[in-house]
C-alpha positions as a printed NumPy array, in Angstrom:
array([[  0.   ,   0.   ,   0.   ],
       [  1.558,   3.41 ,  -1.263],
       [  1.938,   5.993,   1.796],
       [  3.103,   9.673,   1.243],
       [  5.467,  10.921,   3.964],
       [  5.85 ,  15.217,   3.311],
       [  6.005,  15.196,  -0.327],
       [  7.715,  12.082,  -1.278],
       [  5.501,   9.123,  -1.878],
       [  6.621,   5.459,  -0.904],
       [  4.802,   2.564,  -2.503],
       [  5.252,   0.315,   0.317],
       [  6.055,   0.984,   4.24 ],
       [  8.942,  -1.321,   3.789],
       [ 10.487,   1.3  ,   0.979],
       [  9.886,   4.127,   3.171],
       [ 11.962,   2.172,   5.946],
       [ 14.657,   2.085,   3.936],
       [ 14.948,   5.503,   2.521],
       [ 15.142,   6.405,   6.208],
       [ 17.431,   4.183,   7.301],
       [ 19.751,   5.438,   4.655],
       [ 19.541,   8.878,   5.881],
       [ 20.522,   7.766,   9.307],
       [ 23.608,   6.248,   7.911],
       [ 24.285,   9.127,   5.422],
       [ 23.806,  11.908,   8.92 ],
       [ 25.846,   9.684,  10.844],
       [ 26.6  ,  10.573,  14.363],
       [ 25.46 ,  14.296,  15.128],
       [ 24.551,  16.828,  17.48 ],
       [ 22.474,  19.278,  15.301],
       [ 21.214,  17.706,  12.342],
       [ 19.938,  20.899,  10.737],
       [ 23.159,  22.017,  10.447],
       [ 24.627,  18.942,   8.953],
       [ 22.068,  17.945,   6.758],
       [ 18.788,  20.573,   6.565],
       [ 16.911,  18.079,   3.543],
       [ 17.679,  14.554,   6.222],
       [ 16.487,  17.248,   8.9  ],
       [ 12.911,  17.964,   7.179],
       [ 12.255,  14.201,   5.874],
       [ 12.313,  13.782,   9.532],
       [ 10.42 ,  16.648,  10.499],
       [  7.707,  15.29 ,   8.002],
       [  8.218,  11.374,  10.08 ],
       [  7.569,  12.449,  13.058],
       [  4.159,  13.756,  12.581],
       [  3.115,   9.881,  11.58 ],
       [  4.004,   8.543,  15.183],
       [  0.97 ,   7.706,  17.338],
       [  1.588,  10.598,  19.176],
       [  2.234,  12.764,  16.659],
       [  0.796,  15.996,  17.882],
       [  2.903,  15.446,  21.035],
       [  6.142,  14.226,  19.407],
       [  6.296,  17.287,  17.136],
       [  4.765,  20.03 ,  19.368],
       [  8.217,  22.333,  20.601],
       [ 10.499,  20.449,  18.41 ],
       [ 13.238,  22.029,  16.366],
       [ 15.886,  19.401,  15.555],
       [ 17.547,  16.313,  15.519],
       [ 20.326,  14.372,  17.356],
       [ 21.398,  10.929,  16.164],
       [ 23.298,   8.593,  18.395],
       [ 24.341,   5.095,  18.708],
       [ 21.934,   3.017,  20.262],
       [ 22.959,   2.204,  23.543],
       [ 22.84 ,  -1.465,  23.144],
       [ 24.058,  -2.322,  19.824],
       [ 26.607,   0.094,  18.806],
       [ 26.375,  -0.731,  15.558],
       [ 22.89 ,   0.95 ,  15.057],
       [ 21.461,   4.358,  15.358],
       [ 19.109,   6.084,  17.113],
       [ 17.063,   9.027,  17.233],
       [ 16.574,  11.822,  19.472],
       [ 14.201,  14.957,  19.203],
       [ 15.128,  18.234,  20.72 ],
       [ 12.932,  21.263,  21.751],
       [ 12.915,  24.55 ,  21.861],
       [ 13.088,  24.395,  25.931],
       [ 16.357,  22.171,  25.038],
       [ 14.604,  18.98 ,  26.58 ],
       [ 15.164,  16.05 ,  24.602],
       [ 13.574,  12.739,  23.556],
       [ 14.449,   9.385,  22.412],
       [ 11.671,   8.683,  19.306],
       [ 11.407,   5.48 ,  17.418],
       [ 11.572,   6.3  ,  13.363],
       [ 10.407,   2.473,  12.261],
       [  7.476,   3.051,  14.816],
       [  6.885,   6.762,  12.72 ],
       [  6.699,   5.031,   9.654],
       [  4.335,   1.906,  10.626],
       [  2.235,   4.378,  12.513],
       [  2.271,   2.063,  14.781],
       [  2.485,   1.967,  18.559],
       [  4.495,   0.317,  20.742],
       [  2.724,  -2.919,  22.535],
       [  2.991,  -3.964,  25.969],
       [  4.85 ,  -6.667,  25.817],
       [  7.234,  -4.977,  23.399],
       [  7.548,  -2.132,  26.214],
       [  8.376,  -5.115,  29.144],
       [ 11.249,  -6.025,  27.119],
       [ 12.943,  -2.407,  26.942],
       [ 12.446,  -2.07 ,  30.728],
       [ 13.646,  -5.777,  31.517],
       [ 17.09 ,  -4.946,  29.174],
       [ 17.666,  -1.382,  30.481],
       [ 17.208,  -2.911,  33.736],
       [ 20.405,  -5.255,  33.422],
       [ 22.919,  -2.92 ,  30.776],
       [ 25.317,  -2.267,  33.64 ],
       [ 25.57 ,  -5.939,  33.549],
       [ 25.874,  -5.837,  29.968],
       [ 28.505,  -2.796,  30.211],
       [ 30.466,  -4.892,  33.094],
       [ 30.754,  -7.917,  31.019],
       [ 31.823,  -5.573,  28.101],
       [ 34.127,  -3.512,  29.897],
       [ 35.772,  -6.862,  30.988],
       [ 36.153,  -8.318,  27.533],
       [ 39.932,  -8.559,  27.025],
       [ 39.671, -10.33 ,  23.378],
       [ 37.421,  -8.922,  20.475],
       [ 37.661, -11.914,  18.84 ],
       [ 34.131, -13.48 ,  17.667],
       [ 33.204, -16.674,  19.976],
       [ 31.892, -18.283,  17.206],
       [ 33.918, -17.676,  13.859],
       [ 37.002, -16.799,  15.81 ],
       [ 37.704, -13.427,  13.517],
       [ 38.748, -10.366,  15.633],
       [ 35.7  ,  -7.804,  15.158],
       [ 35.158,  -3.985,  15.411],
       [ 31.796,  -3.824,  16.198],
       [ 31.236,  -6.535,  18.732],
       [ 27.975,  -7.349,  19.52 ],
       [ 27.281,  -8.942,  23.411],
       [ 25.138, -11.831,  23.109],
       [ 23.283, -14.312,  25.649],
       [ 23.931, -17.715,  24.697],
       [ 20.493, -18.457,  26.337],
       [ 18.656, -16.408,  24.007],
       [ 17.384, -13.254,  26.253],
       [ 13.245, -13.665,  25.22 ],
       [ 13.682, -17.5  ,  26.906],
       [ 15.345, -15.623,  30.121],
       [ 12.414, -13.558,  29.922],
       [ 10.038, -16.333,  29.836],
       [ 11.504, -18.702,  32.367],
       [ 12.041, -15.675,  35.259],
       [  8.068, -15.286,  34.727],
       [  7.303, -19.101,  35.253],
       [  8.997, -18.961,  38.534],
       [  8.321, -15.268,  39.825],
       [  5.158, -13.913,  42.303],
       [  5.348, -10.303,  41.312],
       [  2.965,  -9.546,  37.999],
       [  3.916,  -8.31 ,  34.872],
       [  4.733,  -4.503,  34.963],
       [  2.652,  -2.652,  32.301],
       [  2.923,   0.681,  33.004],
       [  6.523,   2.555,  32.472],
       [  8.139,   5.521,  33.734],
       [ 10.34 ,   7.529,  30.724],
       [ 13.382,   9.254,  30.068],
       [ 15.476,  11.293,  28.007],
       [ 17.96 ,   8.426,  27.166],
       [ 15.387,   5.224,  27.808],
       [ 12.017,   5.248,  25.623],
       [ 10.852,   2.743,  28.915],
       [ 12.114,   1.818,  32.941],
       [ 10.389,   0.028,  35.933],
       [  8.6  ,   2.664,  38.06 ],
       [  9.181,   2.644,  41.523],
       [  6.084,   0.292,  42.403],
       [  7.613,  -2.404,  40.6  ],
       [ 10.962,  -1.995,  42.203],
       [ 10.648,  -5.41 ,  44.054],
       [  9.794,  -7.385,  40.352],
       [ 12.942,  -5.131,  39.092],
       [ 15.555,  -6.414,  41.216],
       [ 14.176, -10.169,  40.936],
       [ 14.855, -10.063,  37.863],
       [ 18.547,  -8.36 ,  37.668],
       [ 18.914, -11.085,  40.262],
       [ 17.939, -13.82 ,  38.155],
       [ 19.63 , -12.747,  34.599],
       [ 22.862, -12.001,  37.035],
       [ 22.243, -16.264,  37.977],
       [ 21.028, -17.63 ,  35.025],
       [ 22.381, -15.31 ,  31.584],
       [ 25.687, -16.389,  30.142],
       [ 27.122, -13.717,  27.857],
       [ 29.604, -13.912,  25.155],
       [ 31.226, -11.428,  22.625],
       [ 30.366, -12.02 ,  18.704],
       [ 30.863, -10.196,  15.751],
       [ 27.819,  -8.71 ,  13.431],
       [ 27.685, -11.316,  11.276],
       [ 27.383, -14.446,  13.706],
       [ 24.921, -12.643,  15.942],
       [ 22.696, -12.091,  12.915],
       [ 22.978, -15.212,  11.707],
       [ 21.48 , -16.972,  14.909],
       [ 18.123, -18.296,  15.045],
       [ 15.604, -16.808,  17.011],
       [ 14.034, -18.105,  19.911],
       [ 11.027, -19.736,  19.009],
       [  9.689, -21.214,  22.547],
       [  6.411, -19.397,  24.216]])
């Protein structure tokens, strides 16, 4: 189905993800995206207005950041600022679907920002960045579970009392956290992926080549 996105027209969603994608590559890295690239700066102006929230994602703002995403360093992420210089982490696939985000899709942010100092321990600690599975020294080494993280996710719930969180607290750098009434379901679980999550260091092209998980 064609979509029009400002004044260029897309004749599927899927084509529209990749014309942005490629202007996240071509921007790169920046603080100020109008200054580096005004046309990449209004395609997104015109994106944003597509999210879910669209009236509240574009209300105040006045340009771009991109950054690398704080778990895979290999990818890029998004990040509005305002006029009040507040800023805000925005999902560009989720402007183009139109979209937004599910519950269970917003669990999973909060249960992996909840263990990334893990994460950044075990990566900080890495003293080889040689792949674990082809054996090739990588520079962009991607941190893997060898228990695949959704089946951590789904055995901590068979054995836990708390419920499911599914309400989220925000902020700038996080699109979703554990609120404070779900503190005691929070640090179960850091508890149990500290137990039960083995972690190992493999280059781009192993880790994408792994199957998914396909248990419950």
């Amino acid at each position: 189905m064609k979509i029009t996105i400002g004044y260029r027209e897309y004749k599927t969603k899927k084509e529209a993800e990749e014309y942005y994608r490629s202007l996240i590559n071509r921007v790169g890295v920046c603080n100020d995206m109008l200054l580096v690239d005004k046309d990449a700066h209004f395609d997104f102006m015109e994106l944003i207005k597509r999210h879910p929230d669209g009236d509240k994602k574009i209300h105040n703002t006045i340009n771009f950041k991109i950054q690398r995403d704080y778990f895979n360093q290999t990818a890029y992420r998004l990040v509005l600022i305002r006029s009040n210089g507040e800023e805000d982490v925005i999902s560009w696939k989720c402007c183009v679907t139109g979209n937004s985000s599910t519950p269970h899709a917003d669990l999973m942010k909060a249960m992996r920002y909840a263990i990334s100092d893990q994460i950044i321990r075990f990566r900080n600690h890495v003293t080889s960045w040689c792949c674990e599975e082809c054996n090739i020294e990588t520079m962009d080494p991607h941190i893997d579970h060898v228990i695949h993280f959704q089946q951590l996710v789904y055995d901590f719930h068979l054995i836990t009392q708390h419920r499911k969180p599914t309400q989220f607290d925000r902020t700038q750098l996080f699109s979703r956290v554990f609120r404070k009434e779900d503190e005691a379901y929070e640090i179960e679980w850091k508890r149990y992926h500290q137990d039960k999550a083995v972690l190992r260091l493999l280059c781009k092209s192993c880790n994408l080549k792994r199957e998914n998980w396909n248990g419950s």
